[in-house]
MDAnalysis code that builds the backbone (N, CA, C; Angstrom):
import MDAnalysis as mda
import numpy as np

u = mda.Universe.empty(330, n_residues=110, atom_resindex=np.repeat(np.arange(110), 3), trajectory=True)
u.add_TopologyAttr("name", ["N", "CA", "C"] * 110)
u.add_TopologyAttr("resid", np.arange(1, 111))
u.add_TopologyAttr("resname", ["UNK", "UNK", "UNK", "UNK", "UNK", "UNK", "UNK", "UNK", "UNK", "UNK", "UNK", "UNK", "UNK", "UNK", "UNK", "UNK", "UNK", "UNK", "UNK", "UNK", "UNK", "UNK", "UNK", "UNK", "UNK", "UNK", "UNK", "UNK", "UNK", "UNK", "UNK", "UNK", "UNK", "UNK", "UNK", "UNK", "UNK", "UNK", "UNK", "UNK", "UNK", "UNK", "UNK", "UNK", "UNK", "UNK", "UNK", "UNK", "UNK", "UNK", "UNK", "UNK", "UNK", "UNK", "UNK", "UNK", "UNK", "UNK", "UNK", "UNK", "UNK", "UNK", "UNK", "UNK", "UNK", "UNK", "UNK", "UNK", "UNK", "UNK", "UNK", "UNK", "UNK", "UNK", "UNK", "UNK", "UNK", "UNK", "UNK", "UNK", "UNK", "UNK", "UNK", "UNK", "UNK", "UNK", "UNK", "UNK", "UNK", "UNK", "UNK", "UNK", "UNK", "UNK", "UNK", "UNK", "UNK", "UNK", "UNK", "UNK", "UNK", "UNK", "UNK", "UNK", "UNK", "UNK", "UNK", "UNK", "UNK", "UNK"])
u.atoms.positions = np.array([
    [-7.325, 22.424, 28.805],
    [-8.044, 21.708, 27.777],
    [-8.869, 20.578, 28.405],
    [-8.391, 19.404, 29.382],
    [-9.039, 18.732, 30.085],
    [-10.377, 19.268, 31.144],
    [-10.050, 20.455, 31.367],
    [-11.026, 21.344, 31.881],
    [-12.131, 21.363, 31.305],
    [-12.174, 22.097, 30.203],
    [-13.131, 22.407, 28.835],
    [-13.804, 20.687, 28.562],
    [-13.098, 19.653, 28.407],
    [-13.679, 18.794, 28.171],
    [-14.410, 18.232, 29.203],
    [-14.076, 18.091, 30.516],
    [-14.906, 17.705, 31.611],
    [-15.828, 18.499, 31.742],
    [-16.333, 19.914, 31.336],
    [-16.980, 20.901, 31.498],
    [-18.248, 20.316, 30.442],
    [-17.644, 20.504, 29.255],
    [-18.707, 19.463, 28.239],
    [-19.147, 18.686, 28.626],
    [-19.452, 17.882, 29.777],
    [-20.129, 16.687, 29.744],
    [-20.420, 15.283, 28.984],
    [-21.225, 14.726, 29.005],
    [-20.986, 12.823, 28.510],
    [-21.146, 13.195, 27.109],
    [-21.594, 14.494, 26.206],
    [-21.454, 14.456, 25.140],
    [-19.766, 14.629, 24.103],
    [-19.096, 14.737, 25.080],
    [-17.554, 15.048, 24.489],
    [-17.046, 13.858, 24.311],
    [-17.476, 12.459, 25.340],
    [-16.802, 11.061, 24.853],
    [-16.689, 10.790, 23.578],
    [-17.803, 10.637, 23.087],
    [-18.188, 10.529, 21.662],
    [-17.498, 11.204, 20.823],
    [-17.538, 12.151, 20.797],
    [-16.454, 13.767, 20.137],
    [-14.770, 13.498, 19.746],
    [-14.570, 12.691, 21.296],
    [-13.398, 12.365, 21.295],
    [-12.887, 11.193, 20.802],
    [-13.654, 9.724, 21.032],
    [-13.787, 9.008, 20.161],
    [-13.814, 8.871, 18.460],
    [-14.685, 9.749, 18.164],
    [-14.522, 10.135, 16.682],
    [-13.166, 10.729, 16.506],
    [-12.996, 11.770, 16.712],
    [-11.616, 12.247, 16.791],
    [-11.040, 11.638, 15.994],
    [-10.310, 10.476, 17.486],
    [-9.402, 9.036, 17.688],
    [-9.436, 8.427, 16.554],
    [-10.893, 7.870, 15.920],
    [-11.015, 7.280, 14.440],
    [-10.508, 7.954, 13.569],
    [-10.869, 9.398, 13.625],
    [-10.483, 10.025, 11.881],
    [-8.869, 9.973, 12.012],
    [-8.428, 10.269, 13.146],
    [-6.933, 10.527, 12.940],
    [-6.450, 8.967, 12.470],
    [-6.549, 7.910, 13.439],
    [-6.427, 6.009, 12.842],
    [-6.690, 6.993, 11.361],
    [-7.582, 6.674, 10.627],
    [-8.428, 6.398, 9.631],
    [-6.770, 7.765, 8.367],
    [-6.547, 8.737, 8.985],
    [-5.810, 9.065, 8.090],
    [-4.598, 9.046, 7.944],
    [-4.429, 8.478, 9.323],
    [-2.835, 8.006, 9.512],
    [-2.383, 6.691, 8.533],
    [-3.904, 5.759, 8.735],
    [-3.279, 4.607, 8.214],
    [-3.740, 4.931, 6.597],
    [-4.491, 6.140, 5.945],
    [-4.795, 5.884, 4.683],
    [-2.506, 6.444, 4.017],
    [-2.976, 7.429, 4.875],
    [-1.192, 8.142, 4.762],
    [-0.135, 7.224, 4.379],
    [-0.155, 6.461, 5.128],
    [1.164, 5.074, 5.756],
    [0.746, 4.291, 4.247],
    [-0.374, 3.737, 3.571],
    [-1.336, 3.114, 2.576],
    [-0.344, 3.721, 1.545],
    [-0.477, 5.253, 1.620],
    [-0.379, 5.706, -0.073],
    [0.763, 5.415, -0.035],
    [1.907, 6.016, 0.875],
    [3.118, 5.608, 0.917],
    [3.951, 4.421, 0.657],
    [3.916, 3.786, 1.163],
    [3.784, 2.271, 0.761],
    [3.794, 1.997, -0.267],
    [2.826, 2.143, -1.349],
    [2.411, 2.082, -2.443],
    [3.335, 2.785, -3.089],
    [3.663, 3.342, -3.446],
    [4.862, 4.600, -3.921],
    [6.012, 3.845, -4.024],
    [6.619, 4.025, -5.546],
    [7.977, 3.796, -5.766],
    [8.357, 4.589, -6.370],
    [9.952, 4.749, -5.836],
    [10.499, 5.905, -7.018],
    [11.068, 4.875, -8.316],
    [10.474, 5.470, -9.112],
    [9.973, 5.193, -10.305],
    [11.776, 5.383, -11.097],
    [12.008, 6.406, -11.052],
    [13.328, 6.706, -11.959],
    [14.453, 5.665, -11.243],
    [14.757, 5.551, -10.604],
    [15.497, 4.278, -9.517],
    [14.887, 2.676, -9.877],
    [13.926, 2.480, -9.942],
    [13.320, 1.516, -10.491],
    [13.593, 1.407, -11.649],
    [12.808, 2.772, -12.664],
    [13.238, 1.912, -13.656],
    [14.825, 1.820, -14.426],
    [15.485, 2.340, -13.912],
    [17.558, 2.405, -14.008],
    [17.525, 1.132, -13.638],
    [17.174, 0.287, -12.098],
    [17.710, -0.777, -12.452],
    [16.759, -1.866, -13.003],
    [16.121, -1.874, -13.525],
    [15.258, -2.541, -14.482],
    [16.191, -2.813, -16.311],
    [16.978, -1.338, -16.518],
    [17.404, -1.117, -17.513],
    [18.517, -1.853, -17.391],
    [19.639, -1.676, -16.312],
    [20.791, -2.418, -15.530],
    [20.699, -4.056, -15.455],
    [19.649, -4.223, -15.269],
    [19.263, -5.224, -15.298],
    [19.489, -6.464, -16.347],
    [18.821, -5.657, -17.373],
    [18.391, -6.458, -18.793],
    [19.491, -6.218, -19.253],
    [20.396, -5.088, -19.382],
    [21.885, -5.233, -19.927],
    [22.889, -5.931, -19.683],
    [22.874, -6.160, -18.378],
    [23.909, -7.105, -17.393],
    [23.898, -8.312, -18.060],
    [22.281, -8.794, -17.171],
    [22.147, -10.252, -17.509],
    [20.271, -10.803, -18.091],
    [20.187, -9.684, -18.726],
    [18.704, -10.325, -19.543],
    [17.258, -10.069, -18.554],
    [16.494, -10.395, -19.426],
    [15.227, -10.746, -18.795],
    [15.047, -11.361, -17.641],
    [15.627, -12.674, -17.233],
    [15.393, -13.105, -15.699],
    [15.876, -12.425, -14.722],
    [16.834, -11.101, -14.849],
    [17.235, -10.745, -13.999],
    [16.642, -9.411, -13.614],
    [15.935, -9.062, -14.802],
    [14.701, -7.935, -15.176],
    [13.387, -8.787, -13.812],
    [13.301, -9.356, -14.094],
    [11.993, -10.593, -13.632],
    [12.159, -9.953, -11.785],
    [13.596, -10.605, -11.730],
    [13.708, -10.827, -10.340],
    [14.318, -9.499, -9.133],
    [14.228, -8.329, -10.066],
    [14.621, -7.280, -9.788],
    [12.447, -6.751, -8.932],
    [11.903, -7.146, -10.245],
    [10.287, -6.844, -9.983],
    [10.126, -7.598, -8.812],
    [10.430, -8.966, -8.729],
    [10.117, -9.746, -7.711],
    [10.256, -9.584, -6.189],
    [11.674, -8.914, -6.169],
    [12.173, -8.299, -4.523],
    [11.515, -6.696, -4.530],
    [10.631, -6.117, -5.213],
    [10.196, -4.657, -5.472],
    [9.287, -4.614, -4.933],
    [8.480, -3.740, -4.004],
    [7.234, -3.796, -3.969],
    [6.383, -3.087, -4.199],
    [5.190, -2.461, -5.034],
    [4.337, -1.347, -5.269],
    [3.664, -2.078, -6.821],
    [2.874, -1.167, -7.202],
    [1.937, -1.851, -8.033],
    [2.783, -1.782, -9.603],
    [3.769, -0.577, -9.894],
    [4.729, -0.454, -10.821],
    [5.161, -1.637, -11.089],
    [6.255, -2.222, -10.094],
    [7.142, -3.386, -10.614],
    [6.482, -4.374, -10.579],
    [4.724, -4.622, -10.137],
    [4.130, -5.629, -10.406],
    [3.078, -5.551, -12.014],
    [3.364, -4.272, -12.646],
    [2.987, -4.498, -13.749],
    [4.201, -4.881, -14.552],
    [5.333, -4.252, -14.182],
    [6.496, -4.915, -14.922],
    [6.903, -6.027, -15.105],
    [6.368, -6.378, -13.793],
    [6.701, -8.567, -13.702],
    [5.692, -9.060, -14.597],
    [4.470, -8.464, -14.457],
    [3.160, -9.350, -15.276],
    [4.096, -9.046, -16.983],
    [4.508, -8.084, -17.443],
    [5.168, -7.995, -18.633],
    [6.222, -8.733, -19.178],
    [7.160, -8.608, -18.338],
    [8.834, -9.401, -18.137],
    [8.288, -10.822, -18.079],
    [7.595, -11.422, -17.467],
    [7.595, -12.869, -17.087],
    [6.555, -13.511, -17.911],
    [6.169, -12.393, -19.131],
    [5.646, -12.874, -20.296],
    [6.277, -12.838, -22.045],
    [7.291, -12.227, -21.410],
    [8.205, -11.993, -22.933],
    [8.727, -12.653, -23.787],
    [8.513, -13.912, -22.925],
    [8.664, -15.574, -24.198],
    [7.621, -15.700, -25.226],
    [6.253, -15.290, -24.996],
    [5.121, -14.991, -25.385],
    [5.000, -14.410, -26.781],
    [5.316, -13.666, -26.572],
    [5.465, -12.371, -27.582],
    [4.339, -11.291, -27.358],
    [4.758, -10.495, -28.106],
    [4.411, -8.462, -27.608],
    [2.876, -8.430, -27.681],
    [2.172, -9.691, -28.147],
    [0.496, -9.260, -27.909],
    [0.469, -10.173, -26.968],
    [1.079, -10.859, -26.010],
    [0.377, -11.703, -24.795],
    [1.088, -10.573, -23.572],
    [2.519, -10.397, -24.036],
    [3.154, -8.865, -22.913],
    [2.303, -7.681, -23.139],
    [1.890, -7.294, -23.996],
    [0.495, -5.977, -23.949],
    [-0.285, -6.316, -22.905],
    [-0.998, -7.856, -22.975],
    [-1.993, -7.954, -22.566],
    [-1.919, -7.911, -21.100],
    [-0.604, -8.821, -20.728],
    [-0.494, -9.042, -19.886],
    [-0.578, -7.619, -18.600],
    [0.289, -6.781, -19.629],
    [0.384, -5.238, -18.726],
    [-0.859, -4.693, -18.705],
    [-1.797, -4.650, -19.529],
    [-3.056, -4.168, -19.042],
    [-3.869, -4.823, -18.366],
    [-4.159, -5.981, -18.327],
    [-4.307, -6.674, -16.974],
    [-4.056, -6.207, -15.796],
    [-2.919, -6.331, -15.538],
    [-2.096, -5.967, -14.439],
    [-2.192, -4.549, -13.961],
    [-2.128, -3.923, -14.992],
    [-2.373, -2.047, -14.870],
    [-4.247, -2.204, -14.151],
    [-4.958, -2.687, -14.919],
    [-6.084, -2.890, -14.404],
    [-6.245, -3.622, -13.182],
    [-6.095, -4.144, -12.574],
    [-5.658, -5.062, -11.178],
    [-5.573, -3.814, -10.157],
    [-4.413, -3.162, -10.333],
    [-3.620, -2.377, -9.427],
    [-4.622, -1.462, -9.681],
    [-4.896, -0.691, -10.830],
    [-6.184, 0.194, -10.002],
    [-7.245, 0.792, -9.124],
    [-7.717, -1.122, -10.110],
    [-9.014, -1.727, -9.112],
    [-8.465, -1.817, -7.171],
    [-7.193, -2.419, -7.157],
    [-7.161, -2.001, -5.604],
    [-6.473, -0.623, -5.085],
    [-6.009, 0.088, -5.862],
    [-5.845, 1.650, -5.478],
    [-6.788, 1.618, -5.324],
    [-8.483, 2.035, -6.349],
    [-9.391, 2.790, -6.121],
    [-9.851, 1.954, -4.968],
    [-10.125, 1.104, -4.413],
    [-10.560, 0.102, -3.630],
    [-9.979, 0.413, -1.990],
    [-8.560, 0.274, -2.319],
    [-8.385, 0.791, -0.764],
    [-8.602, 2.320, -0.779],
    [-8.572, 3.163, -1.795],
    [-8.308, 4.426, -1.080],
    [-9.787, 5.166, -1.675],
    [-10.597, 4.502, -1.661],
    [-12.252, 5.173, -2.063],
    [-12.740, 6.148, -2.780],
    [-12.083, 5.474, -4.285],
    [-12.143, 6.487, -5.354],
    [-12.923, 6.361, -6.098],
    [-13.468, 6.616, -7.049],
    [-14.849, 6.633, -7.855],
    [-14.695, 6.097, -9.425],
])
C-alpha cells in the first residue's frame, strides 16, 4: 500500500490529508451524537423515583448531575413548578427550542 502511494506522487499528500480530516471530522461528529444521548427510560424512572421519595428538589437535582439536552429540558420545567403550568409549558419549549437550535447547529441540519 505504501508502494502504491509513493508511486502516486506529490498528488497523494493531499488525498491523504483529506482522508485524515474526514475520518477527525466523523469520529468526532460520532463521539458528538453520543454524548448527547440519554437513555431516556432510566432517566425518566429516576425522575419518577425521585418526586416520590422526596419531591421536586430532588426531581431538580437528579436533572442537574444528568447530562444531554432531555434532563436539561426537564430542569428548565422542574425548576419552574412554583410558577405554575403556563410559565413550566413555557419554560419547556424554550428549552426544547434551545437544544435543537444546538443539535441542528453542531450536527448541520437544515
Amino acid at each position: 500500500m505504501v508502494h502504491y502511494f509513493l508511486e502516486g506522487g506529490g498528488f497523494m499528500w493531499p488525498i491523504l490529508i483529506t482522508l485524515l480530516f474526514g475520518l477527525g471530522f466523523a469520529i468526532e461528529r460520532f463521539y458528538s451524537l453520543m454524548m448527547s444521548a440519554v437513555d431516556s427510560k432510566s432517566f425518566f424512572d429516576e425522575i419518577i423515583q425521585a418526586i416520590d421519595d422526596n419531591g421536586t428538589p430532588a426531581a431538580v437535582k437528579v436533572c442537574e448531575e444528568t447530562d444531554g439536552p432531555v434532563s436539561s429540558i426537564f430542569y428548565a420545567g422542574l425548576s419552574r413548578i412554583h410558577r405554575g403550568l403556563g410559565d413550566v409549558e413555557k419554560a419547556i419549549q424554550n428549552a426544547g427550542a434551545i437544544e435543537m437550535a444546538f443539535f441542528r447547529k453542531k450536527h448541520d441540519l437544515a
